[in-house]
Backbone as CSV, one residue per row, in Angstrom:
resi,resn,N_x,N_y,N_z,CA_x,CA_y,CA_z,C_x,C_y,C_z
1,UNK,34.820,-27.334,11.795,34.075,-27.591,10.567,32.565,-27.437,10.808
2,UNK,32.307,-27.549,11.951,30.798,-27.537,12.174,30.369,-26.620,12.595
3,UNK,31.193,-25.833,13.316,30.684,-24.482,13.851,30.804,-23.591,12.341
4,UNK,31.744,-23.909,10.668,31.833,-23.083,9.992,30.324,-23.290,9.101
5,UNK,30.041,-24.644,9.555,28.710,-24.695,8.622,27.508,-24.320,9.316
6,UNK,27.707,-24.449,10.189,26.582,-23.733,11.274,26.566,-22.484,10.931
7,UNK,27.828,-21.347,10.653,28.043,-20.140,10.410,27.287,-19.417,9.010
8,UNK,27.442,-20.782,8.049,26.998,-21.000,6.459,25.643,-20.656,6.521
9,UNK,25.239,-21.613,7.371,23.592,-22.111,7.489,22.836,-20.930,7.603
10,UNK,23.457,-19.941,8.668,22.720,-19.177,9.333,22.987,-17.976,8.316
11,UNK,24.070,-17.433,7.381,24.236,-16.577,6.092,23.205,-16.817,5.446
12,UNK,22.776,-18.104,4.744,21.667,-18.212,3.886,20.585,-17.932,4.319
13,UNK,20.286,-18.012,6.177,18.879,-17.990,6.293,18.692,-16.184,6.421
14,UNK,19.951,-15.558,6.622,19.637,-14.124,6.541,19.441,-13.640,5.129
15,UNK,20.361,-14.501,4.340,20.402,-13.604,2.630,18.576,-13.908,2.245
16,UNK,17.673,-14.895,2.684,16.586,-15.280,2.240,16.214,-14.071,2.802
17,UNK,16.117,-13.571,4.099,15.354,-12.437,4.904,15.337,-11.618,4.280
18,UNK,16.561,-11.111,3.484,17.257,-9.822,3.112,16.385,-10.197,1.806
19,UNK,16.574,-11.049,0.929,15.478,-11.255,-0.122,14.002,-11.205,-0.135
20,UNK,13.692,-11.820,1.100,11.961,-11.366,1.333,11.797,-10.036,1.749
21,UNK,12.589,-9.337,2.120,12.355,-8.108,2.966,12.345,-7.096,1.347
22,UNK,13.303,-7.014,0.364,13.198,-6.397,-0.549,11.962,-6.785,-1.410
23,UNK,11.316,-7.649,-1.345,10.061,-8.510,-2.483,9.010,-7.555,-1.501
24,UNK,9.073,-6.907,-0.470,7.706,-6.455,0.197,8.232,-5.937,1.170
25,UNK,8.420,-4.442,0.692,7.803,-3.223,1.584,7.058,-2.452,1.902
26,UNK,6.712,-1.964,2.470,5.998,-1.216,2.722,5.953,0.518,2.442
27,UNK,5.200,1.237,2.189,4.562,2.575,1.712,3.892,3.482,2.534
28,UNK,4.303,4.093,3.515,3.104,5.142,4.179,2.656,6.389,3.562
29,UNK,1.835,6.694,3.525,1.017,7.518,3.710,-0.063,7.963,4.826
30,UNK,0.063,9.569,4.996,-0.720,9.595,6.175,-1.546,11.039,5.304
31,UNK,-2.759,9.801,5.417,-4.305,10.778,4.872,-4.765,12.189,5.758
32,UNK,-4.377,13.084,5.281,-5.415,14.376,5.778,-4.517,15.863,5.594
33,UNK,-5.455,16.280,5.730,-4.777,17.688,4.923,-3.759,18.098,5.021
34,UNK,-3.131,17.987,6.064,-1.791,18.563,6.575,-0.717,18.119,5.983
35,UNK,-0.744,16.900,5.173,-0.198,16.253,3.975,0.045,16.835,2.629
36,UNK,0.923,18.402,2.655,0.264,18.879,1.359,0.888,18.172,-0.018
37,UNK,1.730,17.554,0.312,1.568,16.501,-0.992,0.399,15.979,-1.981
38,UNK,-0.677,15.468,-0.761,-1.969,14.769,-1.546,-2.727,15.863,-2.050
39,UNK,-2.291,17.129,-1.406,-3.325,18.508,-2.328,-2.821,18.779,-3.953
40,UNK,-1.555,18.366,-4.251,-1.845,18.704,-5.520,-1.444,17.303,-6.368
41,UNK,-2.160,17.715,-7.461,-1.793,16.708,-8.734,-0.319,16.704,-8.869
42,UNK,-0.365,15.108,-9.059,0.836,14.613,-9.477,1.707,13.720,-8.156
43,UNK,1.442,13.811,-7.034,2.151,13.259,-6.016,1.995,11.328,-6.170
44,UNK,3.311,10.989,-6.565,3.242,9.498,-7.048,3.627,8.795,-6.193
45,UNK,3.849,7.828,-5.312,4.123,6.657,-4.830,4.396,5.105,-5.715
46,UNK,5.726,5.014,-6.044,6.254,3.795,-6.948,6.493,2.670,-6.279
47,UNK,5.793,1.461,-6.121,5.946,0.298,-5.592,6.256,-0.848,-6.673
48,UNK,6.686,-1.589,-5.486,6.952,-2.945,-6.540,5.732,-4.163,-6.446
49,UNK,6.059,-5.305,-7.581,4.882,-6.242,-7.284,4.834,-6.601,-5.405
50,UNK,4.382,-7.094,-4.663,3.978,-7.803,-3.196,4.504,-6.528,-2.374
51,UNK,4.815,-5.025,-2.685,5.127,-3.719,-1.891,3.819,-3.879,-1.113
52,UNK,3.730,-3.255,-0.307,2.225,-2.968,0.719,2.345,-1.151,0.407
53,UNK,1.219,-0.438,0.369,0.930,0.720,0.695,-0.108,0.722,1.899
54,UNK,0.756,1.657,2.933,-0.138,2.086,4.422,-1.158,2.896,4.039
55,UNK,-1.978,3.236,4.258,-2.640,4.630,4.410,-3.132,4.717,5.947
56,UNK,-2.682,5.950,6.836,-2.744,6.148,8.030,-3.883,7.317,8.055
57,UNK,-5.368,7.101,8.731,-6.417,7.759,8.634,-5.632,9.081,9.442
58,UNK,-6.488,10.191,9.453,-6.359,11.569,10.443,-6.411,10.705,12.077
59,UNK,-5.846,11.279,12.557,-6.207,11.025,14.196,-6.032,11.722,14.815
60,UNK,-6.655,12.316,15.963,-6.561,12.742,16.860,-6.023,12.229,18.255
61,UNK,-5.440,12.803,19.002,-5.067,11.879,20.209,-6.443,12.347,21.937
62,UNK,-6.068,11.297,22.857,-6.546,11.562,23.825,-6.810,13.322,24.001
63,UNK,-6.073,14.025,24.407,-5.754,15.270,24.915,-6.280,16.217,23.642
64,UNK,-6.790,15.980,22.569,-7.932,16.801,21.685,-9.453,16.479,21.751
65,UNK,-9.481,15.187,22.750,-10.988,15.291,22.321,-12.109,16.402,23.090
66,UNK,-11.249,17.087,23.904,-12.455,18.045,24.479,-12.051,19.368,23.813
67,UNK,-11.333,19.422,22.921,-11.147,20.793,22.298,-11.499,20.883,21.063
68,UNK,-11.787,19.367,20.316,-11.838,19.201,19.232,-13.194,18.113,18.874
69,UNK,-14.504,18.717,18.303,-15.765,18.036,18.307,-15.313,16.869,17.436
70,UNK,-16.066,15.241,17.668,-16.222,14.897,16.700,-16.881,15.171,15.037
71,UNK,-17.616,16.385,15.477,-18.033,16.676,14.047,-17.054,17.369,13.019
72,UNK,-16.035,17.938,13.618,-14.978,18.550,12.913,-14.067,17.886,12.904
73,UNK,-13.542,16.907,13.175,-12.466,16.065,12.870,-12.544,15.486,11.513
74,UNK,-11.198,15.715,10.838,-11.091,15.174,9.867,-11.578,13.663,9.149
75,UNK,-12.422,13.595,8.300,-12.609,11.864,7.722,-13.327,12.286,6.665
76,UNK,-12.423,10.939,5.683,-12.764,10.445,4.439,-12.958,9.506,3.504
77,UNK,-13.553,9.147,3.084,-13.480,8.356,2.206,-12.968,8.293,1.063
78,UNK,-12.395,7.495,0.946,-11.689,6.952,-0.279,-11.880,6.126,-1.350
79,UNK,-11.638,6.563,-2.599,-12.112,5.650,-3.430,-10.925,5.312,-4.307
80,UNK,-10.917,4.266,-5.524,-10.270,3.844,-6.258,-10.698,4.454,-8.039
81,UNK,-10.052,4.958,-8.734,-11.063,5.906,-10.040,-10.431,5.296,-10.896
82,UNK,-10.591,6.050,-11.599,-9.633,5.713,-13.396,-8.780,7.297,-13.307
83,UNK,-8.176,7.698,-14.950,-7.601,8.540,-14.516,-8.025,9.671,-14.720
84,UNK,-9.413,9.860,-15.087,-10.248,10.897,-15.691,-10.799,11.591,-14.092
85,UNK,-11.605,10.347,-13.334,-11.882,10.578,-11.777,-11.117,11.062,-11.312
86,UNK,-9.420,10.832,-10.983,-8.563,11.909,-10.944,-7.955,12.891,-10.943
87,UNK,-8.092,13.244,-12.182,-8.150,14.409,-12.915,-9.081,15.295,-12.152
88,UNK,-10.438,15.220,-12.274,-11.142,16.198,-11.582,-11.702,16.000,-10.239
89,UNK,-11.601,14.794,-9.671,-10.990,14.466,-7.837,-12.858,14.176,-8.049
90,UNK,-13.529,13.225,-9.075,-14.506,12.706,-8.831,-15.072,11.165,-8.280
91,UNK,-15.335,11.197,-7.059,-15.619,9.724,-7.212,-16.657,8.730,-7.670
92,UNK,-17.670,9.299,-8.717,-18.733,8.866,-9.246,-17.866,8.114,-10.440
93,UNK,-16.094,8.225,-10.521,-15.746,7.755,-11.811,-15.108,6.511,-10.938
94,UNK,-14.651,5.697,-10.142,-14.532,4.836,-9.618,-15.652,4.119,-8.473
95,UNK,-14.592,3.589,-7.789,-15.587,3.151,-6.592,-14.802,3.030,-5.379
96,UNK,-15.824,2.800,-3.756,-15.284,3.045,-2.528,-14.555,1.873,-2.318
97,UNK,-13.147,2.629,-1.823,-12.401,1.639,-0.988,-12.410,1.542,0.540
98,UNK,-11.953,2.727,1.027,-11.641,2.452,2.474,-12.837,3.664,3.295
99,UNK,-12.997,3.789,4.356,-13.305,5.134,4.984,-13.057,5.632,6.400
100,UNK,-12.366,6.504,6.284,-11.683,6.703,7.341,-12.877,7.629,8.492
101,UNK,-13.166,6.955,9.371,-14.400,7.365,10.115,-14.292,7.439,11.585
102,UNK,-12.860,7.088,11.678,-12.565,6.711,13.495,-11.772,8.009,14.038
103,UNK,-11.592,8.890,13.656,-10.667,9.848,14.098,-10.501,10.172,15.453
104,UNK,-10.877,9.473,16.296,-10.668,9.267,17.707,-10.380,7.900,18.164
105,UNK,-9.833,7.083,17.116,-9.545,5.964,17.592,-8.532,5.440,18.690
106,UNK,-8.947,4.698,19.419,-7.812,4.178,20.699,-6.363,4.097,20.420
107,UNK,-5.551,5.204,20.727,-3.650,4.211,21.010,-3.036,4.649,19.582
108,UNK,-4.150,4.252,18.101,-3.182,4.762,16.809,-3.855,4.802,15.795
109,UNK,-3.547,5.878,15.004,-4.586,5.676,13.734,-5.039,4.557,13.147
110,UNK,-6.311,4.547,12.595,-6.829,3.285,11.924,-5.835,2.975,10.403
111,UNK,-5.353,2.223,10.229,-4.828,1.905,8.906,-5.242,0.965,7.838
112,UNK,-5.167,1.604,6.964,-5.956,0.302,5.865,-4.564,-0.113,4.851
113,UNK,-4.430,-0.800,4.587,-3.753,-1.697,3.718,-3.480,-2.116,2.358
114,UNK,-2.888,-1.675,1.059,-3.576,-2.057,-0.413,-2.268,-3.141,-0.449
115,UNK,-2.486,-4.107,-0.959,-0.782,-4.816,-1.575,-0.796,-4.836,-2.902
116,UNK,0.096,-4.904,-3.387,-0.204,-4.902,-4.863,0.405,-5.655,-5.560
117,UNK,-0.033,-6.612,-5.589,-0.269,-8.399,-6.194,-0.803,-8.562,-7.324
118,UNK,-0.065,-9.493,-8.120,-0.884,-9.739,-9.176,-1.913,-10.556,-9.146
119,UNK,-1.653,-11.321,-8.590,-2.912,-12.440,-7.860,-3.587,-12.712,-6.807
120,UNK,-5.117,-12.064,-6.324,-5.419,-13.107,-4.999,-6.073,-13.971,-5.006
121,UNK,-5.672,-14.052,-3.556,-6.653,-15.860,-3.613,-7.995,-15.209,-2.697
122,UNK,-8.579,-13.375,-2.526,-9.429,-13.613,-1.854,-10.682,-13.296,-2.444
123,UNK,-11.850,-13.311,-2.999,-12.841,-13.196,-3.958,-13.077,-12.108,-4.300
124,UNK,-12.649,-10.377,-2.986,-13.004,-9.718,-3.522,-11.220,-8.832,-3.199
125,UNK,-10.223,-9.797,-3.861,-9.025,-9.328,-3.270,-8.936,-8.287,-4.648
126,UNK,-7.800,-7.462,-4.871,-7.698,-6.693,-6.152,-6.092,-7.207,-6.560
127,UNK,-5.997,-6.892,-7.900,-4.948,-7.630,-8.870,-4.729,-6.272,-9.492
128,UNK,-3.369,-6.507,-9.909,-2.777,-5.464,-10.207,-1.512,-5.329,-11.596
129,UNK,-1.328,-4.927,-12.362,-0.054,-5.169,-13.367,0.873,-4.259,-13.059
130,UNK,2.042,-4.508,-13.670,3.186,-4.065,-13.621,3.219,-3.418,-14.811
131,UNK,3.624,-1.761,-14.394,4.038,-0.858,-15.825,2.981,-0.212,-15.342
132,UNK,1.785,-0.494,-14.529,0.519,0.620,-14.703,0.347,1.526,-13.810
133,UNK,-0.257,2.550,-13.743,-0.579,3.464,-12.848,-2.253,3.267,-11.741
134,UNK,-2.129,3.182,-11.083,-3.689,3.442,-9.861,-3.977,4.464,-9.306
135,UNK,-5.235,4.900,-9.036,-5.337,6.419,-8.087,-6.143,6.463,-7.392
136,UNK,-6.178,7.087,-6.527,-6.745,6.963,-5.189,-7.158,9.040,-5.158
137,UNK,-8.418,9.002,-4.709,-9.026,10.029,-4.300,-10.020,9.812,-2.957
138,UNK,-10.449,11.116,-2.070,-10.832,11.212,-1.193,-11.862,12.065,-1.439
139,UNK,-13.266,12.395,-1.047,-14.062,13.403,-0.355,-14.124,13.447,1.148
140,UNK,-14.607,14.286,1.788,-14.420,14.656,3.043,-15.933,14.309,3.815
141,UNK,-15.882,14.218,4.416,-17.579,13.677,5.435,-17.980,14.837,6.295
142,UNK,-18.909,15.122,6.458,-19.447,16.357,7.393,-18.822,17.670,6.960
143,UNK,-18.120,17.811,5.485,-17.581,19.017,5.174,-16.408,19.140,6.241
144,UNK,-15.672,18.533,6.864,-14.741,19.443,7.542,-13.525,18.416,6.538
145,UNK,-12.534,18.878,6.199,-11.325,18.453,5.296,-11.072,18.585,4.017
146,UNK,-9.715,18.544,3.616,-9.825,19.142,2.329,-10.884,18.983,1.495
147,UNK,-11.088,18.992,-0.254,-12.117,18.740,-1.097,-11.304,17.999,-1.653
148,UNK,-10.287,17.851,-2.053,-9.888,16.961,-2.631,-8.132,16.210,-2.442
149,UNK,-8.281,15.183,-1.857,-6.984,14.701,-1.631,-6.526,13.483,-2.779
150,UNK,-5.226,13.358,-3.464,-5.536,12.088,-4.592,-4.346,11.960,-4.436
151,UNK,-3.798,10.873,-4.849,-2.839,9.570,-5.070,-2.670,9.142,-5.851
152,UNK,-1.420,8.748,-6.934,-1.098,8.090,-7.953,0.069,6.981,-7.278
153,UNK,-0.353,5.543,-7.980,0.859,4.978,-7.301,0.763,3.898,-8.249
154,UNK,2.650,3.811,-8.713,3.055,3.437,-10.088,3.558,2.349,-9.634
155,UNK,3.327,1.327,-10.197,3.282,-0.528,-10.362,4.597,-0.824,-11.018
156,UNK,5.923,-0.959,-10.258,7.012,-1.420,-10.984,7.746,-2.317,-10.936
157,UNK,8.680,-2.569,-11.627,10.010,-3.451,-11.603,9.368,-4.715,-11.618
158,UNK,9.284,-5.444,-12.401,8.540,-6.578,-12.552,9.827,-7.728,-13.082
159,UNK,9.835,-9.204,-12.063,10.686,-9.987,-12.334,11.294,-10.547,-13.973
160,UNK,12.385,-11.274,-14.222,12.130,-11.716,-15.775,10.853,-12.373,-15.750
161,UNK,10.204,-13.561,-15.414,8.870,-14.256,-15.587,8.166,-13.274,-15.253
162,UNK,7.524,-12.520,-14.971,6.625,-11.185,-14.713,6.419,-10.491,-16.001
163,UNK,8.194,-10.214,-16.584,8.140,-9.723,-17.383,7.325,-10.111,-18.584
164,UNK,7.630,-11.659,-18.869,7.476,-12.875,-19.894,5.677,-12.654,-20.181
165,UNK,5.538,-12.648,-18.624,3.830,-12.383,-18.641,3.252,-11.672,-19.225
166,UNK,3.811,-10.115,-18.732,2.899,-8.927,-18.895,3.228,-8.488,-20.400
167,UNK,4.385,-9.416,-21.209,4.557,-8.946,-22.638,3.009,-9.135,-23.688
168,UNK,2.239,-9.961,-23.091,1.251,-9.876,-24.091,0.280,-8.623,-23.509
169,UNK,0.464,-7.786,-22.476,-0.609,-6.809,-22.381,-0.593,-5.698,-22.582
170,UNK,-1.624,-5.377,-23.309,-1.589,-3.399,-24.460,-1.994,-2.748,-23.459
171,UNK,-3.074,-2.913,-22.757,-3.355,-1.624,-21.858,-3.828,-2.041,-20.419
172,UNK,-4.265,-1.014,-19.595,-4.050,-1.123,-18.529,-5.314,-1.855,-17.986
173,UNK,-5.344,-2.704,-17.237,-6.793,-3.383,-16.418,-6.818,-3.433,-15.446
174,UNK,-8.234,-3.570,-14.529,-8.505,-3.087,-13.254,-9.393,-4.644,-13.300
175,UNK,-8.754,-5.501,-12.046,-8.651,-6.802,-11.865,-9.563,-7.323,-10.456
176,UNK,-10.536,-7.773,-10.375,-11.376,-7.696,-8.972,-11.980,-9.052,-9.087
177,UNK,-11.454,-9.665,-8.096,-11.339,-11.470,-8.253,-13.009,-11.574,-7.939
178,UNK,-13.545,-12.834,-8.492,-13.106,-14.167,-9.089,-13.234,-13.755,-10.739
179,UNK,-12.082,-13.275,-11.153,-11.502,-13.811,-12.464,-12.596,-12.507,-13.625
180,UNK,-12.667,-11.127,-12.536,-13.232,-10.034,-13.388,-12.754,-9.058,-13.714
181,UNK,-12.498,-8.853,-15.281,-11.691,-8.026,-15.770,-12.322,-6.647,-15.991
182,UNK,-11.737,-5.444,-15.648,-12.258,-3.950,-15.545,-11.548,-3.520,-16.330
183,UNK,-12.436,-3.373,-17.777,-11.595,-2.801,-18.714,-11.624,-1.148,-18.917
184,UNK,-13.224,-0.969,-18.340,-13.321,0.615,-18.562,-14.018,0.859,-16.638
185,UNK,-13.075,1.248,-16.159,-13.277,1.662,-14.361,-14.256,2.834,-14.285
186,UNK,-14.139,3.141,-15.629,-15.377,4.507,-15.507,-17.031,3.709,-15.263
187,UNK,-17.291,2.427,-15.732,-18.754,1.688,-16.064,-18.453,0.637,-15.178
188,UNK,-17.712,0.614,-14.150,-17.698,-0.608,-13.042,-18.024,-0.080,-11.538
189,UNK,-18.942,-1.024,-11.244,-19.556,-0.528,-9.839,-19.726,-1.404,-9.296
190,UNK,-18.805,-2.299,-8.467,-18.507,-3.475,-8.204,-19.545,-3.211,-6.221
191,UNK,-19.806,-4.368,-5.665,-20.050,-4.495,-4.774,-18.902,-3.548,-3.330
192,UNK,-19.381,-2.922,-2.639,-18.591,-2.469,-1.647,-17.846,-3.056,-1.190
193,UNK,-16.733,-3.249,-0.704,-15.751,-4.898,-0.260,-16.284,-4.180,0.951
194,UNK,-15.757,-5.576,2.295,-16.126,-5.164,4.048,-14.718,-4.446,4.366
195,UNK,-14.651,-3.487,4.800,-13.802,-2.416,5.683,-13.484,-3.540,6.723
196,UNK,-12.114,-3.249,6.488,-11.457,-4.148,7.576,-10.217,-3.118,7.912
197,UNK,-9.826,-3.411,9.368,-8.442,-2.855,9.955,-7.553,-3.772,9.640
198,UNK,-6.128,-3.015,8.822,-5.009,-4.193,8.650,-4.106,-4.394,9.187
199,UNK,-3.667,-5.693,9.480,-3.171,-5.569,10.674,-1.652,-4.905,10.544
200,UNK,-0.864,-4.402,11.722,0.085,-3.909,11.885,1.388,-4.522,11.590
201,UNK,2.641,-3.671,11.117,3.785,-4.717,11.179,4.161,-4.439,9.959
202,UNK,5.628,-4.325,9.791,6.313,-3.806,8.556,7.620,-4.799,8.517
203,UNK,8.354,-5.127,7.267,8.993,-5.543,6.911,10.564,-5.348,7.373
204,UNK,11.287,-6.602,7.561,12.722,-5.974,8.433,13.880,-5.328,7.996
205,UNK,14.439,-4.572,8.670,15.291,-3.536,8.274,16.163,-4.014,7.124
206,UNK,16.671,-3.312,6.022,17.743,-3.721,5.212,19.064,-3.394,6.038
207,UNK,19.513,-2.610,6.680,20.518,-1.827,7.267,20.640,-3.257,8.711
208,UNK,19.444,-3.549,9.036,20.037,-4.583,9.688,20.228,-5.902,9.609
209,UNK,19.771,-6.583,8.684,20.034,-8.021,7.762,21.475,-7.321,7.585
210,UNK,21.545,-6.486,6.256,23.093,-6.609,5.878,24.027,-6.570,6.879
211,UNK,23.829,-5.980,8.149,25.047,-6.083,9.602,25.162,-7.381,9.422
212,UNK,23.943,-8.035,10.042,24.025,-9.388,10.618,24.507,-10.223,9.720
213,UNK,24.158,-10.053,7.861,25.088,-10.721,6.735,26.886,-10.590,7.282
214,UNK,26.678,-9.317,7.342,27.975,-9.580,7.113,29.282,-9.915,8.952
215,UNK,28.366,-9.756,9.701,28.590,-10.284,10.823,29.272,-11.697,10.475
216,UNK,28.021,-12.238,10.133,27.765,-13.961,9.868,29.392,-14.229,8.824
217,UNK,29.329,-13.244,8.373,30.835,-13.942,6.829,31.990,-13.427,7.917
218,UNK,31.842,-12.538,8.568,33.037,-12.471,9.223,33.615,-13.619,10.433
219,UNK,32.687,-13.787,11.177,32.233,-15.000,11.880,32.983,-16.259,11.213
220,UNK,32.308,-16.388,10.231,32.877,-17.815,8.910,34.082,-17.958,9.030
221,UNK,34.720,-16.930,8.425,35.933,-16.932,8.136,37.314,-16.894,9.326
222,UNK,36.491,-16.602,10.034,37.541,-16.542,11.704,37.387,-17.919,12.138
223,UNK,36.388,-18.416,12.015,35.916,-20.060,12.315,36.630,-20.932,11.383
224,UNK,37.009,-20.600,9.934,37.606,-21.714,9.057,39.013,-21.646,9.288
């Protein structure tokens, strides 16, 4: 009896895993030309609310840096637009997010991080709705890399209470804490946030929770 509830115990604490692991995954992307996805319009990335999107800068490894100048290595900056900035891959219609400037960085590309939350708790965290679209564009630094790399990435599947929420909202807003609403992203020029590296580490396998689920029920039932 105790080894079957012991067996119980340990089902629920995987079905929770298997539940947090679907509430937040993760998204890569790897920034730089060779990506010809980001060269043309239209390449979407669909996440859910607490999904993470990677973006993995250009890198170079050890064994290019004497063949390959730092002045020609790929880097860019990135910004966040509306969908007009988009459209014509301008970033005077948004503002800077990340910049990818290390292309010789130690061991692994630099990665930056977006989550896409409806709420943060950090002052200059970003907020996000469900149903909407975001975009992401690049220019290139020192002229070496494409002219224009861009990103669309669509905000979905929103819980019933999510749902309950977002029923009172007509259009789309661009959300930049403490408690500032961006109604037109074309006339917002918010302070630069600090460039930070995020840290590493992705969410656990579905393919291996469900083994170990169903390990665990088989387990149970040989035990009762």
């Amino acid at each position: 009896m105790a080894l079957a509830t012991f067996s119980l115990s340990l089902i629920t604490l995987a079905l929770t895993d298997l539940h947090l692991s679907r509430a937040s995954d993760r998204h890569a992307v790897y920034w730089n030309s060779s990506n010809l996805q980001l060269r043309r319009e239209g390449y979407t990335v669909q996440v859910s609310v607490n999904d993470y999107l990677d973006i993995y800068c250009p890198h170079y490894n050890t064994s290019q840096r004497g063949t390959l100048e730092r002045t020609v290595a790929e880097q860019y900056i990135l910004y966040m637009v509306s969908y007009r900035g988009y459209r014509t891959c301008d970033p005077q219609l948004g503002f800077k997010r990340w910049e990818c400037n290390r292309p010789h960085a130690p061991h692994a590309p630099i990665k930056f991080s977006e989550k896409f939350q409806r709420y943060s708790a950090f002052s200059l965290g970003y907020e996000f709705n469900v149903g909407q679209e975001y975009y992401y564009i690049s220019t290139p630094t020192h002229h070496h890399g494409h002219s224009c790399l861009r990103l669309r990435v669509y905000v979905c599947c929103s819980t019933v209470s999510q749902a309950d929420d977002d029923s009172s909202q007509t259009s789309p807003e661009y959300t930049v804490r403490p408690n500032i609403k961006i109604h037109n992203i074309d006339e917002f020029n918010p302070e630069v946030p600090k460039l930070e590296k995020s840290v590493s580490g992705s969410s656990p396998s579905r393919d291996r929770l469900l083994l170990t689920v169903a390990m665990l029920l088989v387990s149970a039932v040989l035990l009762s």
